[in-house]
N, CA, C and O atoms as a Maestro MAE file, in Angstrom:
{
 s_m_m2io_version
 :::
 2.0.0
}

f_m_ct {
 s_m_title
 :::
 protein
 m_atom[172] {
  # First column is atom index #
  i_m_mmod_type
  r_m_x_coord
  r_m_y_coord
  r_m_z_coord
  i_m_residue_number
  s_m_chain_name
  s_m_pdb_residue_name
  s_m_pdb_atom_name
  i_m_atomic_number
  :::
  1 25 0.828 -1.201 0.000 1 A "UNK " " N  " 7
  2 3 0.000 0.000 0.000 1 A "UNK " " CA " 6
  3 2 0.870 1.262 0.000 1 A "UNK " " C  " 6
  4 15 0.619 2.291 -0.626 1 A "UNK " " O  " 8
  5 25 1.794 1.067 0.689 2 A "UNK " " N  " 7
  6 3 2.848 2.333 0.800 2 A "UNK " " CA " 6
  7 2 3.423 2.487 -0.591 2 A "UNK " " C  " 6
  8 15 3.439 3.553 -1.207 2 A "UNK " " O  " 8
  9 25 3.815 1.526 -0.961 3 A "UNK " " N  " 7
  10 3 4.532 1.354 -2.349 3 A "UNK " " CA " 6
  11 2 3.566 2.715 -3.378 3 A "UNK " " C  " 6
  12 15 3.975 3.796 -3.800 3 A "UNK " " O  " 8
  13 25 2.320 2.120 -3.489 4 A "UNK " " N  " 7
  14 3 1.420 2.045 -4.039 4 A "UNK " " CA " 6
  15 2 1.003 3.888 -4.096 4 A "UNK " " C  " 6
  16 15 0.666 4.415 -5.156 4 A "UNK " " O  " 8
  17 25 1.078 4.458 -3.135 5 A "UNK " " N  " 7
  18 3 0.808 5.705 -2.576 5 A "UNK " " CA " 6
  19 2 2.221 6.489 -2.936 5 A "UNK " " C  " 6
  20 15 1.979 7.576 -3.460 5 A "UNK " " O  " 8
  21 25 3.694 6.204 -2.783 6 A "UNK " " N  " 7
  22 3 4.587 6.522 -3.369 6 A "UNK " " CA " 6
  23 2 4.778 6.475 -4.166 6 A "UNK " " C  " 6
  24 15 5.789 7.176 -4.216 6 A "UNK " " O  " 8
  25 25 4.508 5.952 -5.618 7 A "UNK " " N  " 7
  26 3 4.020 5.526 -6.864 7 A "UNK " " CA " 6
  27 2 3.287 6.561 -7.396 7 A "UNK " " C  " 6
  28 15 3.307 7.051 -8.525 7 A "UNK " " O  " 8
  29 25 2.504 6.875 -6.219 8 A "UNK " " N  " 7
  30 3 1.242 8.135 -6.985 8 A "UNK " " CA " 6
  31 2 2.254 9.298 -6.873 8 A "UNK " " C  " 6
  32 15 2.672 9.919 -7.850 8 A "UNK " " O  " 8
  33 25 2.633 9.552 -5.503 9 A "UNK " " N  " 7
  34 3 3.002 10.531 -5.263 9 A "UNK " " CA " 6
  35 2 4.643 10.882 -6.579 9 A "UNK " " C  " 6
  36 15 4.962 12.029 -6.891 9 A "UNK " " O  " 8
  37 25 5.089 10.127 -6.893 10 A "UNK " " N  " 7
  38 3 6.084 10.684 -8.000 10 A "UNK " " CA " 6
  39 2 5.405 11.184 -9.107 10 A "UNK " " C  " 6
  40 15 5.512 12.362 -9.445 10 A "UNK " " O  " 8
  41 25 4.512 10.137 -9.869 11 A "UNK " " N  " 7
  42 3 3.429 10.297 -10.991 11 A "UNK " " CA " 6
  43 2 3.018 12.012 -11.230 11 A "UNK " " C  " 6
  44 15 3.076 12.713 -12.240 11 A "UNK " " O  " 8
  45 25 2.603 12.299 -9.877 12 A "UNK " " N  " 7
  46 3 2.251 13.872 -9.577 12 A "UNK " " CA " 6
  47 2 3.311 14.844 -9.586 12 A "UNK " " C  " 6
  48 15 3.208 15.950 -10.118 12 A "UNK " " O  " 8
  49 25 4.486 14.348 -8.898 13 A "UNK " " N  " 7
  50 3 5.321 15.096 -8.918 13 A "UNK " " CA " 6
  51 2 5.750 15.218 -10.589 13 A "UNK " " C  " 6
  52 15 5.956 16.407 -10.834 13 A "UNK " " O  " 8
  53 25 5.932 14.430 -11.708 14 A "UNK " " N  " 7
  54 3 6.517 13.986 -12.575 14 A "UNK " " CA " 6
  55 2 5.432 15.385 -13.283 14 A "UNK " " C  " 6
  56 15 5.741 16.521 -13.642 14 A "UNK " " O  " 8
  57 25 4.287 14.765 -13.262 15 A "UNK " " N  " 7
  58 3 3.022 15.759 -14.456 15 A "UNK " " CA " 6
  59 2 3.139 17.301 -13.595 15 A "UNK " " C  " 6
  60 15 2.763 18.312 -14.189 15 A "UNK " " O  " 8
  61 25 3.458 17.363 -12.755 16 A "UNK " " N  " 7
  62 3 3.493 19.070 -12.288 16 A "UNK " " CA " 6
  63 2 4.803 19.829 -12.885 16 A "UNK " " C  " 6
  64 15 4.811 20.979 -13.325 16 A "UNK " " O  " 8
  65 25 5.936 18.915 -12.804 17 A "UNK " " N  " 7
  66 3 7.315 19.394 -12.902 17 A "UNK " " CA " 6
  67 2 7.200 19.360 -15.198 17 A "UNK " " C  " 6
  68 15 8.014 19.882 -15.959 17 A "UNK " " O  " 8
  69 25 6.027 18.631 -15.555 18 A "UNK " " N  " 7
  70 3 5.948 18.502 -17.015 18 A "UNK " " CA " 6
  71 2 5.177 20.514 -17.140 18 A "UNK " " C  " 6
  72 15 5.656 21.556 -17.588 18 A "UNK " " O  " 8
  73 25 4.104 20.232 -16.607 19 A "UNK " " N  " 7
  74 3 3.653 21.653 -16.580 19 A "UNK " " CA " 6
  75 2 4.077 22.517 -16.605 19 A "UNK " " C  " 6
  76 15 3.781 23.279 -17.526 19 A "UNK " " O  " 8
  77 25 4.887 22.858 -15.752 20 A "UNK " " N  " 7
  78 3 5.772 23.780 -15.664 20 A "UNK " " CA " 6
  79 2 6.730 23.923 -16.528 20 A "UNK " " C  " 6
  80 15 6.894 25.010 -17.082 20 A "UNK " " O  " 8
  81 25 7.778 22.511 -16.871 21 A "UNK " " N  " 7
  82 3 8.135 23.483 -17.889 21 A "UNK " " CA " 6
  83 2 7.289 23.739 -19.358 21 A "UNK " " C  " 6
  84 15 7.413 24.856 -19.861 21 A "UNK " " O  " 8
  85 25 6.609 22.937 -19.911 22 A "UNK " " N  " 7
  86 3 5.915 23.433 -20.884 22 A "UNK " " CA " 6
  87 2 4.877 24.930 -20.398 22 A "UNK " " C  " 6
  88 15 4.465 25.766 -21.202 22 A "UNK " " O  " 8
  89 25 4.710 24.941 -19.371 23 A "UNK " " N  " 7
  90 3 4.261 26.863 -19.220 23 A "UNK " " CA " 6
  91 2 5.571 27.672 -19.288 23 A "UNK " " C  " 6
  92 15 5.366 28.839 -19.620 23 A "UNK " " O  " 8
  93 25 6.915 27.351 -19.052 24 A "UNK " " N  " 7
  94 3 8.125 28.049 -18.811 24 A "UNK " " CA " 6
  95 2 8.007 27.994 -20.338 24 A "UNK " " C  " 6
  96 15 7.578 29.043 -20.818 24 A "UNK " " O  " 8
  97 25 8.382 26.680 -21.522 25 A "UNK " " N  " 7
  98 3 8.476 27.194 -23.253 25 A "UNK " " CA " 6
  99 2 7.603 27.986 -23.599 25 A "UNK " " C  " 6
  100 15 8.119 28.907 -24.233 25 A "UNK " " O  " 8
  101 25 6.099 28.133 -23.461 26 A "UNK " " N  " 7
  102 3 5.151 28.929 -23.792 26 A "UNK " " CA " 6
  103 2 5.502 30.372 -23.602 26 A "UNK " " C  " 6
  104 15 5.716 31.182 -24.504 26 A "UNK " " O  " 8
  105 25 5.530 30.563 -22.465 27 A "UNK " " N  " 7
  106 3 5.967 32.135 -22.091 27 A "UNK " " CA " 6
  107 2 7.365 32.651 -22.827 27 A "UNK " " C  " 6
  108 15 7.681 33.682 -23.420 27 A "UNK " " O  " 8
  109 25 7.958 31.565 -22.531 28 A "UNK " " N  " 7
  110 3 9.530 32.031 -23.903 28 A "UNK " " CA " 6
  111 2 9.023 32.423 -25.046 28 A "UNK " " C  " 6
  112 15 9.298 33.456 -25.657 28 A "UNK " " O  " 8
  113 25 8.104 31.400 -25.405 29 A "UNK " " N  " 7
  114 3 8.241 31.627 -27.131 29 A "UNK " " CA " 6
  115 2 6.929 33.046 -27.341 29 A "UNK " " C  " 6
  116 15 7.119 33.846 -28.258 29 A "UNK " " O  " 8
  117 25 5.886 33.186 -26.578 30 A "UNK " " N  " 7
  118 3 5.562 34.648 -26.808 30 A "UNK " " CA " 6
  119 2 6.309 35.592 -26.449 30 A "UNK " " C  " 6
  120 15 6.116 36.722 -26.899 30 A "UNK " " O  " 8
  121 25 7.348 35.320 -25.538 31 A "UNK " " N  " 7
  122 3 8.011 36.525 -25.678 31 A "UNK " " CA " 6
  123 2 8.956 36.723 -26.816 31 A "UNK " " C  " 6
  124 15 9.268 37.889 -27.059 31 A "UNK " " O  " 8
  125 25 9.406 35.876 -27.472 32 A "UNK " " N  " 7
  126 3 10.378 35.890 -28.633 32 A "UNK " " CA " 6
  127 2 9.628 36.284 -29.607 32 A "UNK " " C  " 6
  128 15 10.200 37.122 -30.305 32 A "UNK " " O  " 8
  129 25 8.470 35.997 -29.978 33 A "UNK " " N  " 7
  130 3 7.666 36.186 -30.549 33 A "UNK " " CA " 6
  131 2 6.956 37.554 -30.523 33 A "UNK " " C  " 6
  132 15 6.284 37.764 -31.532 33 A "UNK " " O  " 8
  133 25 6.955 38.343 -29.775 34 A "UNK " " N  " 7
  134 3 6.429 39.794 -29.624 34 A "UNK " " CA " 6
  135 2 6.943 40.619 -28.610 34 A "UNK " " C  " 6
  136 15 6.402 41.155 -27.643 34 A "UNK " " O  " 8
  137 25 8.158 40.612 -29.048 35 A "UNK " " N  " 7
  138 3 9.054 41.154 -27.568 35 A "UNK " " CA " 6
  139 2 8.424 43.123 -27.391 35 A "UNK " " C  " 6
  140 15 8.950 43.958 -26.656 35 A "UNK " " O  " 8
  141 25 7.636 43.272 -27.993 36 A "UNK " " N  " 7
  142 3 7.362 45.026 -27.491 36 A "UNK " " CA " 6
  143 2 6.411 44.963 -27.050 36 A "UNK " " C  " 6
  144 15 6.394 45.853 -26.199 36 A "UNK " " O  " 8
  145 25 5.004 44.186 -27.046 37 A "UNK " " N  " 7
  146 3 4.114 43.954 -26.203 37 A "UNK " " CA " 6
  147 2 4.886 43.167 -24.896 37 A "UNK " " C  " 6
  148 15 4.146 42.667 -24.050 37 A "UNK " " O  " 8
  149 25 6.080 43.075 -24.756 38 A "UNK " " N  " 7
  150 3 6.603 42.914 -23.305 38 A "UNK " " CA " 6
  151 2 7.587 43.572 -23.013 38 A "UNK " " C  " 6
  152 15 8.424 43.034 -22.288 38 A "UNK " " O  " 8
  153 25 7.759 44.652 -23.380 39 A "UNK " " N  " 7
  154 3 8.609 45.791 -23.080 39 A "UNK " " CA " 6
  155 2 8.671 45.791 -21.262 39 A "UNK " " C  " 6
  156 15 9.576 45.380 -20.535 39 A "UNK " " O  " 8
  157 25 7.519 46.333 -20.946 40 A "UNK " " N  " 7
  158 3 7.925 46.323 -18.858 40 A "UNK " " CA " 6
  159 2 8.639 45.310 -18.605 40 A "UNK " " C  " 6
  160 15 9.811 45.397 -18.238 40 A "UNK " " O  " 8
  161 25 7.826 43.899 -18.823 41 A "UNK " " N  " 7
  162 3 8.464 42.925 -18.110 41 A "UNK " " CA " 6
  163 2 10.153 42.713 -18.839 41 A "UNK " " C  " 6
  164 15 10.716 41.703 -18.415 41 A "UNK " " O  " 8
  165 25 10.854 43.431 -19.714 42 A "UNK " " N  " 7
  166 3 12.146 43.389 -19.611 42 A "UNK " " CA " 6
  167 2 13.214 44.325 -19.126 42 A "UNK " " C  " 6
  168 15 14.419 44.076 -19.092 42 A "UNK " " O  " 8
  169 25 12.572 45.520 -18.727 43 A "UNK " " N  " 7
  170 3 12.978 46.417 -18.733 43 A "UNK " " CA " 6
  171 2 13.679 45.987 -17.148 43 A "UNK " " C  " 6
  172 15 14.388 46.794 -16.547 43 A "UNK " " O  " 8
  :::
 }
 m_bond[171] {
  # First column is bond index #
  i_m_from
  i_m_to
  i_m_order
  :::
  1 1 2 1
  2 2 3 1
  3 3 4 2
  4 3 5 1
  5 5 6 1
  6 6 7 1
  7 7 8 2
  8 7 9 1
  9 9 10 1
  10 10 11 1
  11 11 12 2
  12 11 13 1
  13 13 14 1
  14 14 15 1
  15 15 16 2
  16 15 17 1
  17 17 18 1
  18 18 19 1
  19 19 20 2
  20 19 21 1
  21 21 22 1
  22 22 23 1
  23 23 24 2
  24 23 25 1
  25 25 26 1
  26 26 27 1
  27 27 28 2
  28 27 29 1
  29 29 30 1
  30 30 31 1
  31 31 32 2
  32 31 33 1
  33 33 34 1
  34 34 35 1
  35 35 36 2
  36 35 37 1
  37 37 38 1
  38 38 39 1
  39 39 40 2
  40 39 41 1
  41 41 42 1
  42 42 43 1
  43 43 44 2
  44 43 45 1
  45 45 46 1
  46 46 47 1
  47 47 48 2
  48 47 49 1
  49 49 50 1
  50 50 51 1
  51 51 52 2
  52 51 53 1
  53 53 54 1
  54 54 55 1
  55 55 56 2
  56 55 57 1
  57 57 58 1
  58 58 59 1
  59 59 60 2
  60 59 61 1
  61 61 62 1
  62 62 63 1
  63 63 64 2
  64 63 65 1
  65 65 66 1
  66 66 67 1
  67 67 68 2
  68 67 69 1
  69 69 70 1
  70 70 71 1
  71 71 72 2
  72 71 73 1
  73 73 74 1
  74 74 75 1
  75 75 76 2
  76 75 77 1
  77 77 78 1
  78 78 79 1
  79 79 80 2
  80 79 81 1
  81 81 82 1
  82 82 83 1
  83 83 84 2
  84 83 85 1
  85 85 86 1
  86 86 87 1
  87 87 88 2
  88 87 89 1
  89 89 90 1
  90 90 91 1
  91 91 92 2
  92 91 93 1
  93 93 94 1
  94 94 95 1
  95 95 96 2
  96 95 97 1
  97 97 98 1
  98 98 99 1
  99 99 100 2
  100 99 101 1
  101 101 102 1
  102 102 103 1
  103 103 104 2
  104 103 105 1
  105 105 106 1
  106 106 107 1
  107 107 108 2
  108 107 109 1
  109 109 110 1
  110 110 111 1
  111 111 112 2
  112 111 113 1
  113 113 114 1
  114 114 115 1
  115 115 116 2
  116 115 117 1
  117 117 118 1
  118 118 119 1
  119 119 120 2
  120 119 121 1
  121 121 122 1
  122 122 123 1
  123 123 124 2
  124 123 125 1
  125 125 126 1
  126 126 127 1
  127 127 128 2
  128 127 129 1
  129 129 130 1
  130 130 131 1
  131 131 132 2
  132 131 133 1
  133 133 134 1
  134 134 135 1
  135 135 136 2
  136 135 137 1
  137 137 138 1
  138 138 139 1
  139 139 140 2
  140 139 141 1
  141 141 142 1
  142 142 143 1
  143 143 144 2
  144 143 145 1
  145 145 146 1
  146 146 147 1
  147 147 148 2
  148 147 149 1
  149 149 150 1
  150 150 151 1
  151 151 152 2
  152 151 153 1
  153 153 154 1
  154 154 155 1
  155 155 156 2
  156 155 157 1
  157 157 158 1
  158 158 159 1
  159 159 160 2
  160 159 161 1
  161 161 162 1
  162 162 163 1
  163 163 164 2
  164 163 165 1
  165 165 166 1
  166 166 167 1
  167 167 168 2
  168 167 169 1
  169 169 170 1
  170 170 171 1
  171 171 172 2
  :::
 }
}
């Protein structure tokens, strides 16, 4: 059962740490993609 529950618990860790970075490429590539509609956030 423990096994079983540690098992989950990586699974989750694994699909959160996927999220993130595919939200981290997303935000790259609009910003490469229209870098003056993000003028503040480089400044």
């Amino acid at each position: 059962m423990l096994l079983l529950i540690a098992l989950a618990n990586a699974h989750l860790f694994r699909m959160v740490e996927f999220a993130a970075l595919l939200g981290t490429w997303a935000a790259r590539r609009r910003l490469l993609e229209d870098p003056a509609r993000h003028r503040n956030l480089l400044r």
